[in-house]
SELUM-656970 format. One line per 4 residues: number of its first residue (from 1); their letters; for each residue x, y, z of C-alpha. Coordinates in pm, 1 decimal. Layout:
BEGIN
NUM> A> X,Y,Z | ...
//
This chain:
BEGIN
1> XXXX> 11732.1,6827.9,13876.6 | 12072.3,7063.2,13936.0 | 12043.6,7301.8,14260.3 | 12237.2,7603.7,14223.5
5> XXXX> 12242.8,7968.4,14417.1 | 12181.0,8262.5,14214.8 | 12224.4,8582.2,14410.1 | 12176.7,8370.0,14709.7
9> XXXX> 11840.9,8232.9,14631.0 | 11857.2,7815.8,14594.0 | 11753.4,7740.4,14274.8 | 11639.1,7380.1,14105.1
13> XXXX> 11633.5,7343.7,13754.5 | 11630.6,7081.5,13481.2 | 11984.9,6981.0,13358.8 | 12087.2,7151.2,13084.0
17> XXXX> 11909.8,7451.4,13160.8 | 12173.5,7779.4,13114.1 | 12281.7,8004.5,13414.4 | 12024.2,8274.1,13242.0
21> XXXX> 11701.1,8049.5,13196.5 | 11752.7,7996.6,13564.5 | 11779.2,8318.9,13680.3 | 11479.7,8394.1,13488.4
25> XXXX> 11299.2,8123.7,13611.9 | 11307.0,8264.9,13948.3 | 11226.4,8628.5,13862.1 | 11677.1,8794.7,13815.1
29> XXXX> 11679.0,8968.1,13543.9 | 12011.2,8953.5,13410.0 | 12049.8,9201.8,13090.2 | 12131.0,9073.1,12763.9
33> XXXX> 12117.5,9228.6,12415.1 | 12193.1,8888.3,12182.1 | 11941.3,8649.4,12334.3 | 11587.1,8545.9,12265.7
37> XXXX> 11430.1,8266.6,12372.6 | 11359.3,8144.8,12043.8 | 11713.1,8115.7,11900.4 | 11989.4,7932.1,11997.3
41> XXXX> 12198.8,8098.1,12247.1 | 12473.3,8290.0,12112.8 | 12708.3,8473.3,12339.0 | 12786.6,8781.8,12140.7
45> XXXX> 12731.6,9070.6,12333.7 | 12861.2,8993.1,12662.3 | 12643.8,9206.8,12825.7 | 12470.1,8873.9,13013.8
49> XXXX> 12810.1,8807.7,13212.3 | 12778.1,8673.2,13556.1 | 13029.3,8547.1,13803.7 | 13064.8,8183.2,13855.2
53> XXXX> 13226.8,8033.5,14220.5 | 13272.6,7663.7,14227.7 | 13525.5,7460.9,14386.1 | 13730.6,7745.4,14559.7
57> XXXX> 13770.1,7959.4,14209.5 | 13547.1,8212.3,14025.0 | 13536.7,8295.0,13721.1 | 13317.3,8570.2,13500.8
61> XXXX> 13115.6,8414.4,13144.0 | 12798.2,8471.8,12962.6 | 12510.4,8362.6,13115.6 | 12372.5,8264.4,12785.6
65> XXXX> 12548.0,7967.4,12715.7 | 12671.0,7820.8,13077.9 | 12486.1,7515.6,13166.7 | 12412.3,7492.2,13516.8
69> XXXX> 12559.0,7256.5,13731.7 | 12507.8,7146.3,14045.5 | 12634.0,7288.8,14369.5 | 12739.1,7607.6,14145.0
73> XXXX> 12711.7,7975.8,14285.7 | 12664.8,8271.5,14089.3 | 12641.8,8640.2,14139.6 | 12452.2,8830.5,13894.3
77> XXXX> 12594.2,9176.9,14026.5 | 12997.9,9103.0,14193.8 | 13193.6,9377.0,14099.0 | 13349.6,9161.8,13883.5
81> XXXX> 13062.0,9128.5,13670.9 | 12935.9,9494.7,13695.7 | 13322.9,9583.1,13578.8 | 13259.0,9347.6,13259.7
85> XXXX> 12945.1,9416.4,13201.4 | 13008.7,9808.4,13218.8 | 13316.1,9758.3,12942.2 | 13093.0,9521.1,12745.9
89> XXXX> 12831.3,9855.2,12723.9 | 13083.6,10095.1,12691.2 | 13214.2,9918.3,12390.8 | 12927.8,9889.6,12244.3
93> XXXX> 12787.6,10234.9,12329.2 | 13113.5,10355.8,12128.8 | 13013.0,10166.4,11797.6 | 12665.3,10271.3,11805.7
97> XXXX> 12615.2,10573.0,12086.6 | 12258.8,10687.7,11924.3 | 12097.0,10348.3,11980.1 | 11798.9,10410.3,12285.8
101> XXXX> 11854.3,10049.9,12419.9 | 12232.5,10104.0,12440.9 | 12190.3,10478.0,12622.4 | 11938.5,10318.3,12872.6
105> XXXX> 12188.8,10041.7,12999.6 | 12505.9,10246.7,12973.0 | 12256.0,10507.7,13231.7 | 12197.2,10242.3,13434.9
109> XXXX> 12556.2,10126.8,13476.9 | 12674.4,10495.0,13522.3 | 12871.8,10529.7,13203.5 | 12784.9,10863.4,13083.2
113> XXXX> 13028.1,10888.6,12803.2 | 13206.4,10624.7,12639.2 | 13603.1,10656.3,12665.3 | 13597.0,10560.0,12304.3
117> XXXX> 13570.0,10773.9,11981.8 | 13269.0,10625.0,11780.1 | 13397.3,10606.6,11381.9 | 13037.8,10669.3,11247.7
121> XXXX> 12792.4,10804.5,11462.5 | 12493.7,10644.1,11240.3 | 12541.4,10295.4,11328.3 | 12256.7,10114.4,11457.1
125> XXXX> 12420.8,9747.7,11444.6 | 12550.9,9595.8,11720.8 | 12602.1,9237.3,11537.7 | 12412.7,9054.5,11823.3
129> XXXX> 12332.8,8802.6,11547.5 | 12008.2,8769.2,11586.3 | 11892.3,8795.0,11256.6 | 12145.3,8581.0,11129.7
133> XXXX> 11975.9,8256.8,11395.2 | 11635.1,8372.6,11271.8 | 11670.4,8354.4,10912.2 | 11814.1,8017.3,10950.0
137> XXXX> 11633.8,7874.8,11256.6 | 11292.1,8012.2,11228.7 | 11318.8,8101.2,10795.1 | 11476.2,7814.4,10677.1
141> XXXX> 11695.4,8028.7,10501.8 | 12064.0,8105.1,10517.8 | 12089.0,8469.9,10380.7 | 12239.8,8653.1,10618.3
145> XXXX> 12576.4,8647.8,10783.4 | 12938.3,8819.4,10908.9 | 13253.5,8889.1,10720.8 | 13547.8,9079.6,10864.4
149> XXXX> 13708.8,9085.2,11165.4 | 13766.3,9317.8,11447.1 | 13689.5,9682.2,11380.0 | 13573.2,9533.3,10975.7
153> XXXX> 13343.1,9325.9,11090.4 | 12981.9,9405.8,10946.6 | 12649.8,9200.8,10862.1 | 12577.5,9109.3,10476.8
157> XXXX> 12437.2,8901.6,10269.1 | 12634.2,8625.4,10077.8 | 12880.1,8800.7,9847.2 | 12698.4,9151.5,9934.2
161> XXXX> 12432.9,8984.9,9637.1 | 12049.9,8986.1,9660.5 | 11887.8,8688.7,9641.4 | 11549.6,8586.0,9496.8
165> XXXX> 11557.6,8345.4,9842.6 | 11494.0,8633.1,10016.8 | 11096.8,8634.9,10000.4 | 11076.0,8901.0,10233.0
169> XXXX> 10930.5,8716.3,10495.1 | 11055.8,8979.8,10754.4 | 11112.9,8710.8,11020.0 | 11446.8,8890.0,11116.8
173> XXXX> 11280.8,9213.1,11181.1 | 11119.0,9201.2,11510.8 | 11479.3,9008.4,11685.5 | 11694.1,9295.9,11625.0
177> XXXX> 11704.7,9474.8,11947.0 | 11804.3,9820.7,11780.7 | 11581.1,9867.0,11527.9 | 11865.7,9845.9,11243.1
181> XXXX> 11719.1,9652.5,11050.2 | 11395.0,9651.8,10835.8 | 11308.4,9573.0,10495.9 | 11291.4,9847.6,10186.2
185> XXXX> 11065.5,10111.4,10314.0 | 11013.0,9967.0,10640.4 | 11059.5,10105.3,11012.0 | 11360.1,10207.6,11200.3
189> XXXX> 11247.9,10241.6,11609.1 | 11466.2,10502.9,11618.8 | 11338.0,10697.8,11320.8 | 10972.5,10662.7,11494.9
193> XXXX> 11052.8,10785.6,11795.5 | 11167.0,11127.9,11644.1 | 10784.2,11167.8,11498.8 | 10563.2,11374.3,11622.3
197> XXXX> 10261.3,11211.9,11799.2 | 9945.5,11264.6,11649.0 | 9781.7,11076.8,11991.7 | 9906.6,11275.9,12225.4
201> XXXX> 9989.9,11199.1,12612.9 | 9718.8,11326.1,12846.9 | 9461.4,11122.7,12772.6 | 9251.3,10924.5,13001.7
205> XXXX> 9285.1,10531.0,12864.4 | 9412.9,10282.5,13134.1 | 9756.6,10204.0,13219.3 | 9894.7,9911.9,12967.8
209> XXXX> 9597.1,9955.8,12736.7 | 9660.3,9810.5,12398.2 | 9429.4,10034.1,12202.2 | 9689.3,10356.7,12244.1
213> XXXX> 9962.8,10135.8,12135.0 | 9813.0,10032.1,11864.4 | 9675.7,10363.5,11732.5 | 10033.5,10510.5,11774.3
217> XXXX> 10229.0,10257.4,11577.4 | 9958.9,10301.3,11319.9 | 9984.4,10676.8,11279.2 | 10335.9,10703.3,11331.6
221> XXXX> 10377.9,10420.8,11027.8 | 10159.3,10691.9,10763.6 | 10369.4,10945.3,10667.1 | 10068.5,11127.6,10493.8
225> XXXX> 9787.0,11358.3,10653.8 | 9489.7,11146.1,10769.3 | 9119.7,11211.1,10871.8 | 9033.8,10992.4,11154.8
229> XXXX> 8658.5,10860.5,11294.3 | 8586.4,10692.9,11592.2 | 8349.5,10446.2,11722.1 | 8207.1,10424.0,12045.1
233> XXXX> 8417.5,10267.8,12281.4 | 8708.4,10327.7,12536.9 | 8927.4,10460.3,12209.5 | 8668.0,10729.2,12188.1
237> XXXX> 8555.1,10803.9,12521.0 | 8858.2,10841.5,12688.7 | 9083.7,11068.2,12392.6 | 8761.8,11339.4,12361.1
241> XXXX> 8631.7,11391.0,12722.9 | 8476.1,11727.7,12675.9 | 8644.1,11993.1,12639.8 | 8941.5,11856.8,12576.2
245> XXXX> 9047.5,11597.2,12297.5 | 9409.0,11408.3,12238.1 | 9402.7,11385.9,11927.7 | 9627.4,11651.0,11672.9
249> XXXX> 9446.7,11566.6,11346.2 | 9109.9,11555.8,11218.7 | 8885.2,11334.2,11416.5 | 8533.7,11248.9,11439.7
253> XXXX> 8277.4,11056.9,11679.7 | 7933.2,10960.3,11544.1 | 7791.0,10647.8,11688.9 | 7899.4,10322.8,11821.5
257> XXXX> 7779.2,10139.2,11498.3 | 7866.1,10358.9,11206.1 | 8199.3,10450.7,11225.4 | 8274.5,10280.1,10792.6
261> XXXX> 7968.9,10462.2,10698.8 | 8098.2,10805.9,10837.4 | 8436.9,10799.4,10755.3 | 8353.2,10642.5,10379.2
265> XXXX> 8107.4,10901.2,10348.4 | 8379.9,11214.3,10421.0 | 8647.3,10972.8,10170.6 | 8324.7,11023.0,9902.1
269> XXXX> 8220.1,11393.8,9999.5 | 8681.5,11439.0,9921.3 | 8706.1,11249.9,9583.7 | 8376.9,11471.0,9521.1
273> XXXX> 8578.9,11772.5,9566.1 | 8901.0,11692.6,9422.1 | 8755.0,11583.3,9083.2 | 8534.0,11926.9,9059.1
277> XXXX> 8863.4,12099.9,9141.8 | 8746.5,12282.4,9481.9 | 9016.7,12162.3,9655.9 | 9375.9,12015.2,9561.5
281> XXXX> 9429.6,11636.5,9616.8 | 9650.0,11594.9,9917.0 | 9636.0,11232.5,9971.3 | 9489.7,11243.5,10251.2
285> XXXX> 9432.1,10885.6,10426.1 | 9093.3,10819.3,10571.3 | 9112.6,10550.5,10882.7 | 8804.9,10433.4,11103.3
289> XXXX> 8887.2,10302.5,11415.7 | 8632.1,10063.2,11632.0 | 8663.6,9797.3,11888.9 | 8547.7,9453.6,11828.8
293> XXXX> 8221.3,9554.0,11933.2 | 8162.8,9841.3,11726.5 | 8353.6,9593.1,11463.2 | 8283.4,9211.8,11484.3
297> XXXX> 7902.7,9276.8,11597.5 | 7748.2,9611.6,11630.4 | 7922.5,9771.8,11324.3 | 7945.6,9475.6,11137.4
301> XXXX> 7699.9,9580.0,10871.6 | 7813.3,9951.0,10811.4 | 8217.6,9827.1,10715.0 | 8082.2,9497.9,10493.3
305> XXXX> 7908.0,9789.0,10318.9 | 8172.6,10027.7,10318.9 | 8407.4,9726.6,10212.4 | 8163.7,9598.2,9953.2
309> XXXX> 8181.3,10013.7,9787.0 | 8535.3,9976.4,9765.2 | 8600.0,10340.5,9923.0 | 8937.9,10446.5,9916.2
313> XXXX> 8975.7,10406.2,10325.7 | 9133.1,10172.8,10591.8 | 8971.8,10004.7,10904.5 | 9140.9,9937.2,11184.8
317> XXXX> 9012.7,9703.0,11424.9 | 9140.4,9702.5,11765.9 | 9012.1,9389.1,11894.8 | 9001.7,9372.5,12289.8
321> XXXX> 8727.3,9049.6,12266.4 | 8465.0,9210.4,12485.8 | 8274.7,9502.8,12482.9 | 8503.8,9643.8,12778.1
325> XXXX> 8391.5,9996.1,12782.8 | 8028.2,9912.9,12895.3 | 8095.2,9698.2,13158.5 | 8296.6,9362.7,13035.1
329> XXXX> 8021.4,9218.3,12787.5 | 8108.3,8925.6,12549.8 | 8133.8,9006.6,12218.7 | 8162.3,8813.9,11903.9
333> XXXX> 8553.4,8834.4,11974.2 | 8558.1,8672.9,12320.5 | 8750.0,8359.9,12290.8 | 8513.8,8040.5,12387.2
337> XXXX> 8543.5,7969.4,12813.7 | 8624.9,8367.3,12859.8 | 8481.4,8491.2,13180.4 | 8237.0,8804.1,13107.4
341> XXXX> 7928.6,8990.6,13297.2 | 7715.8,8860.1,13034.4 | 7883.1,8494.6,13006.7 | 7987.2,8441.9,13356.4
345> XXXX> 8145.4,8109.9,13501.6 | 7957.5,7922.1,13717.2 | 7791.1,7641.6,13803.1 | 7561.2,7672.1,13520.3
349> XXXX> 7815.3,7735.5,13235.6 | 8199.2,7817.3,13208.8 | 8253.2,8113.9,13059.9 | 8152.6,8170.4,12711.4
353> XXXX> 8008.6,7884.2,12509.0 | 8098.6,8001.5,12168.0 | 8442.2,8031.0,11987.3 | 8569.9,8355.1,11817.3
357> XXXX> 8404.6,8469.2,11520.0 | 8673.1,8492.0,11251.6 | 8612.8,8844.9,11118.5 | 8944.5,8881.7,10928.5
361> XXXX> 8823.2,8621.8,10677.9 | 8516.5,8744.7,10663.8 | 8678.1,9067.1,10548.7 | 8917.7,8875.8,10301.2
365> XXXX> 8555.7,8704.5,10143.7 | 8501.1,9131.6,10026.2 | 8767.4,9086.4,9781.8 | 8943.0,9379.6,9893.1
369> XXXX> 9303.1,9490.1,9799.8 | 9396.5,9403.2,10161.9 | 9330.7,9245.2,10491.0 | 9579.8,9198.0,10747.4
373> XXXX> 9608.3,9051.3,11092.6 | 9852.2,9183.4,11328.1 | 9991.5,9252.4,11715.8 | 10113.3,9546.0,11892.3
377> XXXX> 10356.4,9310.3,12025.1 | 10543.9,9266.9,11681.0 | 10569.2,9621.1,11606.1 | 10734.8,9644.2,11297.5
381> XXXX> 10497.6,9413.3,11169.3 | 10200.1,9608.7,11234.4 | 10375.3,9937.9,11109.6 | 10459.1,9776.0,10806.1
385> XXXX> 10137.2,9680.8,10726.3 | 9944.3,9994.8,10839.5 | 10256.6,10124.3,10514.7 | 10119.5,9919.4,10255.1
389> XXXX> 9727.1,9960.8,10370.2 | 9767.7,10343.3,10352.4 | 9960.9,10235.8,9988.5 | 9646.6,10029.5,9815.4
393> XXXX> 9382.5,10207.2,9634.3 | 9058.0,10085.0,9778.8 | 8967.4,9928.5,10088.1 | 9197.6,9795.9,10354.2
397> XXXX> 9135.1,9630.1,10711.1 | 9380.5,9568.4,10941.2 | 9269.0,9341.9,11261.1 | 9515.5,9416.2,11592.9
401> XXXX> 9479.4,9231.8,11917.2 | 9452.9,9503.0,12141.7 | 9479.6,9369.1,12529.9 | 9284.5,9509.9,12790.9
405> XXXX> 9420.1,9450.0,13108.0 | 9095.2,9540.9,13346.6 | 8859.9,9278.8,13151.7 | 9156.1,9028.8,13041.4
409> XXXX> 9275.0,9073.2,13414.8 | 9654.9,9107.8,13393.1 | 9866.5,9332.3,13536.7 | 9967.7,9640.8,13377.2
413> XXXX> 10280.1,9618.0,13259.5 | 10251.9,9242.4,13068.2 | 10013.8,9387.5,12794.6 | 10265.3,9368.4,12536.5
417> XXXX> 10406.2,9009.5,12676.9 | 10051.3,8866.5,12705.9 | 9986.7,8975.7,12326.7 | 10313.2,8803.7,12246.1
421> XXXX> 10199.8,8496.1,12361.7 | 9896.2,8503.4,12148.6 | 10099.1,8494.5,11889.7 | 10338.6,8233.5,11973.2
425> XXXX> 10059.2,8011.4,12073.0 | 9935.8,8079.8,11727.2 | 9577.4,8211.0,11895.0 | 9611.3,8518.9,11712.6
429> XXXX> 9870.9,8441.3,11427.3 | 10005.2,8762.4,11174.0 | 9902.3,8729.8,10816.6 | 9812.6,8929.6,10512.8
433> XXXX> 9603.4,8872.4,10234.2 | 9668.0,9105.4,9912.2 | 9462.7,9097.2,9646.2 | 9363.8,8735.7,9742.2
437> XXXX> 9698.5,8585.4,9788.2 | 9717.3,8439.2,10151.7 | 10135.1,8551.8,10307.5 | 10183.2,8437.5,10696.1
441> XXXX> 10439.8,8673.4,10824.7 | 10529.9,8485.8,11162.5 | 10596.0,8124.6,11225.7 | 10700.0,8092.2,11588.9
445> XXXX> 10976.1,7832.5,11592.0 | 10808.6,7635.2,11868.5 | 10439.9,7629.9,11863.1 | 10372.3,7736.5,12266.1
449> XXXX> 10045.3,7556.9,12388.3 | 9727.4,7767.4,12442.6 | 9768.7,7725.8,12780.1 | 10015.9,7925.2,12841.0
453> XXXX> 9801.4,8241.2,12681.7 | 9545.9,8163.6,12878.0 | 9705.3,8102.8,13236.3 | 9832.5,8445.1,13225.6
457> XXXX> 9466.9,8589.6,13227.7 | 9242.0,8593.8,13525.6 | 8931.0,8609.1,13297.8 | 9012.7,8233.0,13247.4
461> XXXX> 9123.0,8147.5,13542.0 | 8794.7,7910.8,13624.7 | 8936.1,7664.5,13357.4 | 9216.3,7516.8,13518.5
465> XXXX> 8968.3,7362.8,13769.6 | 8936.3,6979.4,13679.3 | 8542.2,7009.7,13567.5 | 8668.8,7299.3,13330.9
469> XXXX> 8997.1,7151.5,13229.4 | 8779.7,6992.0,12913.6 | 8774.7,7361.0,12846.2 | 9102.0,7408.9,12775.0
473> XXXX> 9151.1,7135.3,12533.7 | 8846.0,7239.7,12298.4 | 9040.1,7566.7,12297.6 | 9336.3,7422.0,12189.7
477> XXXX> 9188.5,7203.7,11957.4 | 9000.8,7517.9,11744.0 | 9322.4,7699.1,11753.3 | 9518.0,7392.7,11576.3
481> XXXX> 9211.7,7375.7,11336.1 | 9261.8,7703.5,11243.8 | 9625.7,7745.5,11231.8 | 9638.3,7396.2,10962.5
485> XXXX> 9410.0,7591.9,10790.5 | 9592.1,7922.6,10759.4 | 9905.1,7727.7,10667.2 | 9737.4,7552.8,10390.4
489> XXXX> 9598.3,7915.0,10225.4 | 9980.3,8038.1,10303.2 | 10128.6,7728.4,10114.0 | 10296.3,7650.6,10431.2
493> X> 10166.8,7325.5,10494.5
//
């Protein structure tokens, strides 16, 4: 182990461990636009610069790439960093001054202009490089890359040529930190954020609940007018408390169980219309939205029907794994040892005794156009897909985690880092299946144990006790099961 001070604080860490894995490990946030823990560490942006004192001298580096050593003091905020840092921002503010993430440090570093004209105010790029490590670290592939120097210096492809390489896996998409990247079609976080909400604010769902998050990347994804129904559940209940409603399209509540056989009927009652030539077609976009218990159990019957009829509609499934708007019940999407009202740990059992029910294949065994599987977390991903489902003609279902913090008991603000690591412990891995053909969309580049999903969740918190620990490992062992398996129907195996 190397001991080092950080801001004062003593810190011991494995050898080899960087300056900025330490400080993380200890809860100092250092600010970095090029890194990801994923990728091999870079030093691009400079923005992760600390000062170093060893030995009587100092000196200020990236964070990103020093290995610690022992008896080594660094200060994450000396004016000597702040002053680098600050220039690092500024410069970089100059190349691309519309870019959100760049305004929000340059604020909090006090720059409130940069000094420096910017040659074209439309640049999103920043060349951290991150796409470049994840097309060849994570891809396999080696498509992407820098040419020029200086001022010239721009991100390309080999020889500015397309490549039939290029399978469009879209691994490179969710590590740019700008949102200037995407594929043909795709989404630009800037361009989002200049839409117009069709969830409003105002409405009464909890602090870091996934369900809004999902529903607005969704909406904000289809650029045509949509009709909207509802099953019961906190989606519903807490966007329509009477007299008042969040929602600035068409929407409709019927019951908790028939949300595909409302929202396929109105599709029917419209195609009705439009051929008898009462009313123009608009393409409008019908979309039912239900939890997992209004989806995997309750409503079950009413979307394989709706599926089976091949209406022209998508379902979106924002799967929270209990039936949290009732009081915390377990629901055929409550992982196996989850803690629940109705599957509580104790002396008589620990937690729930069943594993998931896989609803997303039974979805793909309807032989629809599309089925996809996605996270909040990876936005891009799940805006993408939302694209092509509103694209298809026919049925579509898209199945989102959707964390809720109250029954997964986590704190507020990790919703969207807690859904991360269900996908990077491949619990809940991102997929699509068009027109039969099985395409996984995310391979993390190290396989994170379940563990570390589930430590992060009070509702399993019973497990890590040595008469549950057994618990754990039939966990992990399902999730292996059914990650070989997906790779094998991806051709990845």
């Amino acid at each position: 182990m190397v001991t080092l001070t950080i801001d004062g604080q003593e810190v011991k860490v494995e050898e080899g461990t960087t300056v900025l894995e330490a400080a993380e490990q200890v809860g100092i946030e250092i600010p970095t636009l090029c890194h990801h823990p994923d990728l091999t560490p870079y030093g691009a942006c400079r923005v992760c610069v600390v000062e170093v004192f060893r030995n009587g001298w100092s000196q200020v580096t990236a964070s990103c790439t020093l290995p610690v050593r022992e008896g080594m003091r660094v200060e994450t905020h000396s004016p000597n960093a702040l002053q680098t840092r600050k220039m690092m921002v500024e410069l970089q503010l100059s190349r691309c001054p519309n870019v959100p993430v760049l305004q929000r440090m340059a604020e909090e570093l006090g720059i409130e202009e940069p000094r420096f004209p910017a040659e074209d105010p439309t640049e999103d790029c920043i060349l951290c490089g991150l796409c470049v490590r994840a097309c060849e670290e994570i891809a396999g592939k080696k498509l992407l890359g820098f040419v020029g120097r200086g001022s010239e210096r721009r991100l390309t492809t080999p020889f500015d040529q397309a490549y039939d390489e290029c399978v469009g896996c879209n691994i490179c998409i969710p590590y740019c930190p700008t949102g200037a990247i995407s594929n043909e079609g795709g989404a630009k976080l800037k361009e989002v954020s200049l839409k117009e909400e069709r969830l409003t604010q105002g409405h009464r769902l909890c602090a870091g609940c996934g369900a809004s998050i999902v529903v607005r990347q969704i909406l904000n994804a289809i650029d045509q007018p949509v009709v909207l129904g509802n099953a019961t559940g906190c989606l519903e209940v807490a966007t329509t408390i009477y007299p008042y409603t969040a929602w600035r399209v068409p929407w409709i509540h019927n019951a908790f169980e028939n949300a595909a056989s409302t929202v396929s009927g109105a599709e029917a009652a419209y195609r009705s219309l439009v051929r008898q030539g009462k009313i123009e077609d608009r393409d409008i976009k019908f979309i039912a939205f239900g939890g997992d218990g209004g989806t995997y159990d309750i409503g079950l019957q009413a979307l394989s029907g709706a599926l089976e009829r091949g209406h022209n509609m998508i379902y979106v499934c924002y799967d929270n794994q209990a039936y949290m708007n009732t009081g915390i019940q377990r629901s055929g999407a409550t992982p196996h040892g989850a803690n629940t009202t109705t599957s509580p740990a104790g002396k008589v059992i620990p937690g729930k005794q069943q594993f998931n029910k896989d609803l997303t294949a039974i979805a793909v065994a309807h032989n629809v156009p599309y089925v996809a599987q996605s996270s909040p977390s990876h936005w891009r991903d799940l805006m993408n897909k939302a694209r092509k489902a509103a694209a298809v003609e026919g049925p579509a279902f898209l199945n989102v985690l959707s964390s809720c913090n109250r029954g997964w008991r986590h704190k507020t603000d990790e919703t969207i880092e807690i859904m991360q690591l269900a996908v990077d412990t491949c619990f809940w891995p991102l997929f699509e299946v068009e027109d039969g053909e099985y395409k996984l969309n995310y391979k993390p580049k190290e396989k994170l144990p379940v563990e570390e999903w589930l430590k992060r969740q009070g509702r399993f918190r019973h497990l890590f006790s040595p008469k549950n620990r057994h618990v754990i490992d039939e966990i992990q062992a399902e999730v292996d099961r059914r990650w070989e398996r997906l790779l094998r129907l991806c051709g990845e195996a």
